[in-house]
N, C-alpha and C positions, 0 to 999 in steps of 0.2 A: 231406407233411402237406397235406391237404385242409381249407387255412382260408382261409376269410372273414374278413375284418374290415373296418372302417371304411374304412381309407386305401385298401386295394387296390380296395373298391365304387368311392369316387371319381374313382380312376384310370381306372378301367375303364369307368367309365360303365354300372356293373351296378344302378342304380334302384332299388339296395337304399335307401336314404337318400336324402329329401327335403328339402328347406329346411328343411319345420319339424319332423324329424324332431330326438331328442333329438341330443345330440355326445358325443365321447367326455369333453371335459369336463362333462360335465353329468351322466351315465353314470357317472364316477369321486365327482362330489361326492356323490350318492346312494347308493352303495354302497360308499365304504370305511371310513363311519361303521358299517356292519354289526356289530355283535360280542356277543360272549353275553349283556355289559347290556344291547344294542337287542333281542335278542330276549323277554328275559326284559320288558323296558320293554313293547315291542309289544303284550305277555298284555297287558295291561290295556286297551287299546281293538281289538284287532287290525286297526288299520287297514291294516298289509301282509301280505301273508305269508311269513314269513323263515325257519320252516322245515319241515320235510316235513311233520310234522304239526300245520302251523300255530306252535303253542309246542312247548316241551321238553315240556309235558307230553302229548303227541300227541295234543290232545282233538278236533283237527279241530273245536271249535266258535270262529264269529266272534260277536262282540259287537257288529258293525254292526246295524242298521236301519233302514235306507235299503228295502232288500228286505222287504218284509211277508206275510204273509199275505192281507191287505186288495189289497197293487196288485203281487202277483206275476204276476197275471193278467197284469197289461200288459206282462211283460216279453217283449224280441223281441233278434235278433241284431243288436250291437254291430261284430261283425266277425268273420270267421275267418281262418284261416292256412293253407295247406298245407303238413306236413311233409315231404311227396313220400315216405312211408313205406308199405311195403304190408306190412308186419308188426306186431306188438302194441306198443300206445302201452300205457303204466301209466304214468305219470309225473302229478306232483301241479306244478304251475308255482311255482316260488320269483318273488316280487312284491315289487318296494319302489319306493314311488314315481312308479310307471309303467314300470317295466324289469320285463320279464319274463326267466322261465330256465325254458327245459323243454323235454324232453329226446325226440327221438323214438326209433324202432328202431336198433339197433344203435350206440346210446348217442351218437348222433349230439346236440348242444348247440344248441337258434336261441334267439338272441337276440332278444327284440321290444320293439317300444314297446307297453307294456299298454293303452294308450288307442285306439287306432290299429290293430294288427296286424302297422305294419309293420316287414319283416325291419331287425336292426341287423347282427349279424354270423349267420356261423353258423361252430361249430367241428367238424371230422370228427375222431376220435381214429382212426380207419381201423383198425378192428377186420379181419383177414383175414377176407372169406367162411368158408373152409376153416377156421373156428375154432369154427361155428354147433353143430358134431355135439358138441361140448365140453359144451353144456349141456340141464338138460333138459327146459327151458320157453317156447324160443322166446327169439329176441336183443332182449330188452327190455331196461329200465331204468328205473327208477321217480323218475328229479329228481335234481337237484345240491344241492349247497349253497352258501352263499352266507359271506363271509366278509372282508371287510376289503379290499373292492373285488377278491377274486377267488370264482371261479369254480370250485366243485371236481366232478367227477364219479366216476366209479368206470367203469371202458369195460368191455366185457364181455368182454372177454381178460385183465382182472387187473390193468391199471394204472389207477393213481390218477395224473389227471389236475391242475395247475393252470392256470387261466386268466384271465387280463384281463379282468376284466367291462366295461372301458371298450370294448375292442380286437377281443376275442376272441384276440390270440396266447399261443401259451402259455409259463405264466413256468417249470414246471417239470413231470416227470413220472416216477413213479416204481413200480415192479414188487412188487405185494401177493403174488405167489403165489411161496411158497416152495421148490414143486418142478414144475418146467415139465413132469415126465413123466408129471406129475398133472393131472385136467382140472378145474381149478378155474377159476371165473368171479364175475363182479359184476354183480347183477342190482338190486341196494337199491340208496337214496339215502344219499351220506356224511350222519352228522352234525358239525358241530365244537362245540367244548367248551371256553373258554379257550384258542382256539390252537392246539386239538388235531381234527386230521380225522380222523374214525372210522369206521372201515369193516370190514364181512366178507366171507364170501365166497361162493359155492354149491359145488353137487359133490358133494355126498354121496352119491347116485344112482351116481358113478361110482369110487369108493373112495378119498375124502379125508381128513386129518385137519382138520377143523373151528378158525378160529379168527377172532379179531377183533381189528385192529389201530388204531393209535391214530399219525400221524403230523405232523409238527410245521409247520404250514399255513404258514410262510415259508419252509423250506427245503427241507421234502420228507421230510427224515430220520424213522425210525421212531423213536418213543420209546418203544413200548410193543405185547407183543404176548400176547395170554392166549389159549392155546389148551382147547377144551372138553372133551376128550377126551385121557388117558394114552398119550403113545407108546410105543416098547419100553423096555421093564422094562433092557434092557441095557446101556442110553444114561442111564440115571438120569432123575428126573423135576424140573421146571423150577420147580416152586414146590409147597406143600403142599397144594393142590386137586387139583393133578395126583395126588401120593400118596395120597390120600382116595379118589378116584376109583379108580386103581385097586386096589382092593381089592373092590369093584362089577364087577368083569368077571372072566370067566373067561379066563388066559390060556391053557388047552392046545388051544385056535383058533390062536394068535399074531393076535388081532384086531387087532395095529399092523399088520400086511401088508396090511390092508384101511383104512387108515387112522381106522377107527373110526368116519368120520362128524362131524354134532353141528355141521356148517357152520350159522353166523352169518348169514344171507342177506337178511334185513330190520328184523327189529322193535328198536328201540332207543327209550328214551326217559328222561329226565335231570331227578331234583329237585335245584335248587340250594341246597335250605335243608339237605338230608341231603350233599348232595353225592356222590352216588349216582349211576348209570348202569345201568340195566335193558336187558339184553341178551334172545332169545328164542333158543334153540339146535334142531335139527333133527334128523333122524333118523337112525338107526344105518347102516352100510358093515359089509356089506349089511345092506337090510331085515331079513331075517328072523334073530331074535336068537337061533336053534337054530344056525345057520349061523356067526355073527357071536361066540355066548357061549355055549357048547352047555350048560353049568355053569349058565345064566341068571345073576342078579343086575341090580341097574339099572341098571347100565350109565352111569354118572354121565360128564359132565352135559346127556346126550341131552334133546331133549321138556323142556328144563328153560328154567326165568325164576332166570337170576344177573343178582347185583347187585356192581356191580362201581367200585372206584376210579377217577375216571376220567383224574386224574391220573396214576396210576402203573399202569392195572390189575391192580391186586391185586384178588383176589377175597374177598368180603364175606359172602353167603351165598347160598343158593339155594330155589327149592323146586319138585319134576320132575312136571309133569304126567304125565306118561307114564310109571312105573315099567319099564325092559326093554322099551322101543319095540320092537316087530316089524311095526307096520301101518303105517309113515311117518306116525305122529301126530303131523308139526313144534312145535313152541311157538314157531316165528318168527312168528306172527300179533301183527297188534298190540296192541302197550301201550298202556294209557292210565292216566295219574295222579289220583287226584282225592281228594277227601277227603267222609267221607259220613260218616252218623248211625246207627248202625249195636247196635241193641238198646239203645238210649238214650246211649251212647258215641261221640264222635265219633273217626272213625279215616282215618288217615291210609293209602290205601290204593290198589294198582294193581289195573286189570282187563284180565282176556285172553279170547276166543273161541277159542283155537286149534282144529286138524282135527279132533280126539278127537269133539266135541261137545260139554263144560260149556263151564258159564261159571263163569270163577274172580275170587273178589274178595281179593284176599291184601294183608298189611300188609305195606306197603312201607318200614318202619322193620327190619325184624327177618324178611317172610320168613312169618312166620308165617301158617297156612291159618285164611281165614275160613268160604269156603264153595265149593261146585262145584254148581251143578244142568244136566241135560241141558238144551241151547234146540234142540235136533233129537229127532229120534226115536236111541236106542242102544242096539247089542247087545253091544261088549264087556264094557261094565263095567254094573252095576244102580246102581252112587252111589259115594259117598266116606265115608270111615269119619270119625271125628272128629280122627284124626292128619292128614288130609288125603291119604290114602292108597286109590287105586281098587279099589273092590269087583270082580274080574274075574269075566264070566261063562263058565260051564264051557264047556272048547270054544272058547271066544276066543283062541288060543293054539295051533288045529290042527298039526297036523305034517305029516300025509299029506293025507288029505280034502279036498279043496276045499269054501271055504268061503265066505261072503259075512258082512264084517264092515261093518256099519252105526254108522258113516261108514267111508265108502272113503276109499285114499289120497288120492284128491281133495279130499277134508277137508269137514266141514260150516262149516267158513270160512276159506277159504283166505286168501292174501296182501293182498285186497283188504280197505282199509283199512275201519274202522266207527268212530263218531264219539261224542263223549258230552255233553249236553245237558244244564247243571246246572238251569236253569228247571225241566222237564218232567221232570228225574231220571233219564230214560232212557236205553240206547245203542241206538244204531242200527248193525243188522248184515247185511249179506251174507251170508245162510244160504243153503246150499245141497244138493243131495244127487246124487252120481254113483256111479248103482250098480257095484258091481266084485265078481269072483268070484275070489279068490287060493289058492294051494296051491304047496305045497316044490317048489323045481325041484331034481329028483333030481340032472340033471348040471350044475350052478352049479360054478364052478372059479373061483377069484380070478382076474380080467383073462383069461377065455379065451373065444375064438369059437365057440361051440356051437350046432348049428341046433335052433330050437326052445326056445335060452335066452334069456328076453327081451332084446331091443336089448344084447345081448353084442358083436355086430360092434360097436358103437361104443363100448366101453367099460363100459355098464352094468356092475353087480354088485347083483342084486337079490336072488337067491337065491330068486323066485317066477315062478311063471305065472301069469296070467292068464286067467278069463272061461272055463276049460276045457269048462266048462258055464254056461248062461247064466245071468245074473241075475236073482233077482226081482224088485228093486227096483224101484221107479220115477224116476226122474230127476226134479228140482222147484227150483227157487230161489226165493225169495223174500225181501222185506225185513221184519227184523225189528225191532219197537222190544222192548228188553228191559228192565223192570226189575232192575237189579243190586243191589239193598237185598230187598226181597221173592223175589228169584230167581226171577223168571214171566214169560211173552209179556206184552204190553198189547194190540199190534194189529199187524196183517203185514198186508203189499202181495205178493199172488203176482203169479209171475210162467210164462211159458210155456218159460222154459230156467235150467238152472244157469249161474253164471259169471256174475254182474251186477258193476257197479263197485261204487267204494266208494263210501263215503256224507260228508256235511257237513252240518253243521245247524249253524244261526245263531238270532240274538237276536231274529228278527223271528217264530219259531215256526214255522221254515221245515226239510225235508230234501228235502238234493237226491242223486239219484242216476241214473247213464247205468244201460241196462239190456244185456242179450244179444240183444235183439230192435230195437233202432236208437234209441232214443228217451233225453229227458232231462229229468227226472221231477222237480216240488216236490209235498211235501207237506207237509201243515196234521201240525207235531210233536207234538200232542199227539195226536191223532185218526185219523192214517193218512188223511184225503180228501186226493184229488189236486186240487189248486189251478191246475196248470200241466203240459202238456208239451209237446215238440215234437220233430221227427224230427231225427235226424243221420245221417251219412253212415255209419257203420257201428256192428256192435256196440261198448257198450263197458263197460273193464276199469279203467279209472284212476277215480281218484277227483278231484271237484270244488276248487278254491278260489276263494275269495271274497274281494273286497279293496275299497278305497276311493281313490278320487284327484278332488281339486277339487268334496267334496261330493256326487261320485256311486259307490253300490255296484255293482259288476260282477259277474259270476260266471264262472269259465274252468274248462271241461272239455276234458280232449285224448281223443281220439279215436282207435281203432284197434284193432280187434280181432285178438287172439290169448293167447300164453298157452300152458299147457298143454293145456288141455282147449281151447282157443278154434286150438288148430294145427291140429285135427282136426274138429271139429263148429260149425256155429252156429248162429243161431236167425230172420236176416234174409238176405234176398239180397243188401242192401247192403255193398259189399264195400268202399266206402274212397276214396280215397287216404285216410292218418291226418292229422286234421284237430287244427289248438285253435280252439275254440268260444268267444267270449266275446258276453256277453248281459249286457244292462240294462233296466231300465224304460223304454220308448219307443223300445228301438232297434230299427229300421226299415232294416237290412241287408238283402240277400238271400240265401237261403239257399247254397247251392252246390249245383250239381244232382247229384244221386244217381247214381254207378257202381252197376251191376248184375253179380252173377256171371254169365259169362258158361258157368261148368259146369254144364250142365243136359243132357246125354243120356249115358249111359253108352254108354263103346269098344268098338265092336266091329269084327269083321271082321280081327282078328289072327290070324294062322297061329298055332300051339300043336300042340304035342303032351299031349295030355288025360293021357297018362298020368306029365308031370312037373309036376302040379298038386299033388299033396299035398310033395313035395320044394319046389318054391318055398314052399308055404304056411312051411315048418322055417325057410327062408331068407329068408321074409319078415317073421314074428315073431324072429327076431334081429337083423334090420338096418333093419326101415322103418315098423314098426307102431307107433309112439309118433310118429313124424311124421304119417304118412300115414293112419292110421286103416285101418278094414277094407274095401279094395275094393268101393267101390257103395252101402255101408251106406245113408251118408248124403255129400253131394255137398262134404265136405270143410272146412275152414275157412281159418285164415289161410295153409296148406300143400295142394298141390292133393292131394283124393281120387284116386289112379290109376286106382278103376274108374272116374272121369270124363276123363280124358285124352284129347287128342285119339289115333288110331288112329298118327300119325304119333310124336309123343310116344313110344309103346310099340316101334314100328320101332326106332327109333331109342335105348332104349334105353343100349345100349352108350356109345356117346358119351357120355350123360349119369352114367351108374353108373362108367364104367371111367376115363373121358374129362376127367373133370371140366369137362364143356362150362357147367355153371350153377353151380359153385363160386363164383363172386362173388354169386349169389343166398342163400347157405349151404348149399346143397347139396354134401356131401362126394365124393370121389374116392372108390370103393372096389376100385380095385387092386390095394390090395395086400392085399384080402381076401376079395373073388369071382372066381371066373372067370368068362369067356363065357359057359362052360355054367353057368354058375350063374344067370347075366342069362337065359340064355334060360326058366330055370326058374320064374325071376320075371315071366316074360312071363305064362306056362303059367298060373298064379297067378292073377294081375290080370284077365286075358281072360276065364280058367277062370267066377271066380268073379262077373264081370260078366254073364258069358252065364245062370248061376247063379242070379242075381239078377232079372236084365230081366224074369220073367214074373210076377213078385212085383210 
């Protein structure tokens, strides 16, 4: 175990802790009053923030104003932190009091003093290097939760974690993933609930069955586990959602061999007055639902928002964005609760952005569809019908052709939280657009190595290829404010790349948001002028909060670019360490000076044999192209481009491919699935297509 805590800093004389830095009693009296009355209490002034999306109702809005529109102007840095992380930060900071929790790469825990910066403990859960190929978005982690003076995380190898928010040691820990020969992970923030720590899982990219567990924050033990997806018909089914569902799928697939999918991987959010639990579930195993339910049907409860017990989870009802997912349309994007005015009616109701591109405002009593309109540009579906059921357009559904569906899997709002603002009425969204060009992989085989099947060496099951021909699209991100009563833009902040954080808005008429291109952006909430910004150390993906201690409002962003799209591309040369950022009105910090990528010349001068270029390309869109990106394209992101490598790097290959010389960076071993000559193929590739590139 790789832990810090209090007593061993002062042993050590590790300068983690100061005189006046908080104690561990002080630390314990502020956080083990924590519990779902403190949080549900907090809604009302948000003076801390207790959990991921601020309240149970994820609205990510604060009611402080301390922070204005008037004297956001003067706000400067308070302090920063270094996580010593050179991977994707997403993490939202849990705050009470002046104790900070948040979380860097590889679900690593630092504790801080929120006023201050500085370190109190830090906890490693030591996720194995060798574990990173498991997932398929980069070893993130988006916050803990916080609970009765402990500490919970979710580590991205599958255990749920508990921790001494006084100490940092750990009081228990316990195994979410039901079958170890499956590549499930944890990339969400738990929430707890009465007691109950709630968490899901990811995977579904690599052929899981989907589910979300609920376990009992003193002891560890599971109390409850609802899985979204019917497994085999032959083993009987676990409760009558499960029976419901399958009748929504085709078995003469056997899609339980693929485990269906439908992974729980983020969105949760909690009314206590319905006593409700709003889940967001994910995309089918494999993508493509010819492959997956060749019969079609919807394939329940993929792309779907259930509502679920959260005491016992049982399930409640549902209602599926996605009818028959084939494009990874997630519905794990965020929830949010609110209640609105809605054709003279006041209605008690949740809202989603998920991939697809609507925006859905559905009552969250019953389920019941209010409305969908597009906030992107979309070509599968023209609308929604009045059952709340998607118009699909012809050809949205290809089989053979390659096609270019608008929103790609990338989604037009990915995981990156959006915020909702009762004042102004609006939500504020992370839109974005990543072009892609998809078509059937003819030789897809459940869990098999095929050159030329995407990222198959690592396990995928996609059952598509990619980009076979190029995109039309344009690539775009931007912030959107959206009316969700009228269903229309009001006003958008572009921006120069997809992949921006998420967003926070507060009571002073204020949203803030980290972008892809280094900066950290207020705006005036009703109007879209920028008010305020300032640079940070690299791109960013998490999202803002805002909190108050002794009279003064702060604002803390974490910092650290990656991600899925963010492993491959970025938009700043600033490359990091990952940072947490906090800023207030007159603070007069210094910034921390800017790291630079230092990949700026593409490899050459590698021996190669030219004519084992098109063989590495087979073997390199099966094992390296969802990390790595396309040799040269563009000079890489959180994971280095290999047309930018140094010459020595490529030499040397084998060590690192065969060798597992950078396994503890996440880099996998592939021995026991390439050869030499395979490595040398990959050379042939990377060099090939560098030399290819260079006059362009």
């Amino acid at each position: 175990m790789k832990l810090w805590h209090w007593t061993l800093c002062v042993l050590l004389g590790a300068g983690t802790i100061s005189a006046q830095s908080l104690t561990p009693e002080q630390i314990r009296d502020v956080t083990g009053t924590i519990n779902t009355d403190a949080i549900i209490q907090n809604a009302e002034t948000t003076q801390n923030w207790l959990n991921y999306g601020l309240d149970y109702a994820e609205t990510r809005h604060s009611k402080l104003t301390g922070i204005t529109a008037e004297n956001v102007g003067d706000m400067g840095l308070a302090w920063s932190h270094n996580l010593q992380s050179r991977r994707g930060v997403e993490a939202t900071p849990i705050v009470v009091d002046g104790v900070m929790y948040v979380t860097g790469s590889w679900s690593i825990v630092h504790a801080l003093d929120a006023v201050t910066g500085e370190e109190l403990w830090v906890y490693d859960p030591e996720v194995p290097g060798e574990y990173a190929y498991k997932g398929c978005c980069d070893v993130v982690n988006r916050g803990v939760a916080l609970y009765e003076g402990v500490v919970f995380v979710g580590a991205y190898d599958g255990f749920l974690h508990a921790i001494d928010a006084a100490t940092g040691e750990r009081v228990w820990k316990v195994d979410t993933i039901e079958n170890r020969e499956m590549s499930y992970t944890i990339t969400g923030a738990p929430r707890v609930i009465d007691g109950r720590v709630i968490i899901g899982n990811g995977g579904a990219e690599f052929g899981v069955r989907g589910y979300v567990s609920a376990y009992d924050a003193t002891s560890g033990e599971m109390d409850w586990r609802w899985y979204v997806v019917p497994g085999d018909p032959a083993e009987g089914y676990e409760d009558p959602s499960m029976e419901a569902a399958a009748a929504t799928w085709d078995p003469s697939a056997e899609y339980w061999k693929a485990g269906g999918g439908g992974t729980i991987w983020d969105a949760m959010a909690y009314d206590p007055d319905l006593g409700l639990l709003y889940v967001g579930t994910g995309n089918g195993s494999p993508w493509n639902r010819h492959l997956r339910s060749p019969g079609g049907g919807n394939n329940l409860y993929l792309a779907s928002i259930v509502a679920l017990d959260p005491a016992t989870g049982e399930y409640k009802w549902h209602y599926q964005n996605t009818p028959g997912d084939t494009w990874d349309y997630t519905s794990t994007q965020h929830i949010i609760l609110a209640d609105l005015e809605i054709d003279g009616a006041a209605r008690k109701v949740l809202m989603q952005a998920p991939k697809n591109g609507f925006f859905y405002v559905i009552d969250r009593t019953n389920g019941e569809f209010i409305s969908a309109e597009p906030f992107v540009e979309v070509t599968w579906a023209t609308g929604y019908d009045e059952n709340g059921r998607p118009i699909e357009a012809e050809g949205a559904r290809s089989k053979t052709d390659p096609w270019e569906t608008i929103p790609s899997a990338y989604g037009a709002h990915n995981w990156h939280p959006m915020s909702f603002n009762p004042q102004t009425g609006l939500v504020y969204i992370p839109a974005q657009g990543v072009p892609l060009v998809q078509s059937t992989d003819p030789a897809w085989e459940l869990n098999s190595h095929k050159p030329m099947s995407t990222m198959s060496g690592v396990g995928w099951n996609l059952g598509y290829l990619f980009n076979v021909v190029a995109p039309e699209a344009t690539a775009f991100g931007h912030l959107l404010a959206w009316d969700p009563v009228a269903q229309k833009e009001v006003w958008r902040a572009e921006y120069v790349s997809p992949w921006n954080g998420g967003t926070l808005t507060t009571a002073g008429n204020l949203v803030f948001q980290g972008t892809a291109d280094g900066r950290f952006i207020a705006y005036d909430a009703a109007t879209g002028e920028v008010l305020w910004q300032t640079p940070v150390g690299s791109g960013v993906v998490a999202a803002p909060a805002t909190w108050e201690k002794d009279g003064t409002q702060y604002v803390t962003i974490a910092v650290g670019w990656g991600g899925v799209y963010g492993m491959m591309q970025r938009a700043t040369d600033r490359v990091g360490p990952g940072r947490v950022y906090t800023f207030k009105v007159g603070g007069d910090a210094a910034m921390p000076e800017a790291v630079n990528s230092e990949r700026l010349s593409l490899v050459e001068g590698v021996p190669y044999d030219p004519n084992h270029v098109g063989d590495g390309l087979a073997i390199y869109v099966s094992n390296c192209l969802f990390c790595h990106g396309v040799p040269g394209v563009n000079n890489g992101g959180g994971v280095p481009n290999l047309g930018y490598s140094d010459a020595a790097m490529l030499m040397n290959a084998k060590d690192v491919v065969l060798g597992g010389s950078l396994v503890e960076g996440g880099m996998p071993s592939f021995a026991d699935k390439l050869t030499e000559a395979d490595v040398e193929k990959l050379i042939a590739f990377v060099q090939g297509t560098a030399d290819a590139v260079r006059p362009k």
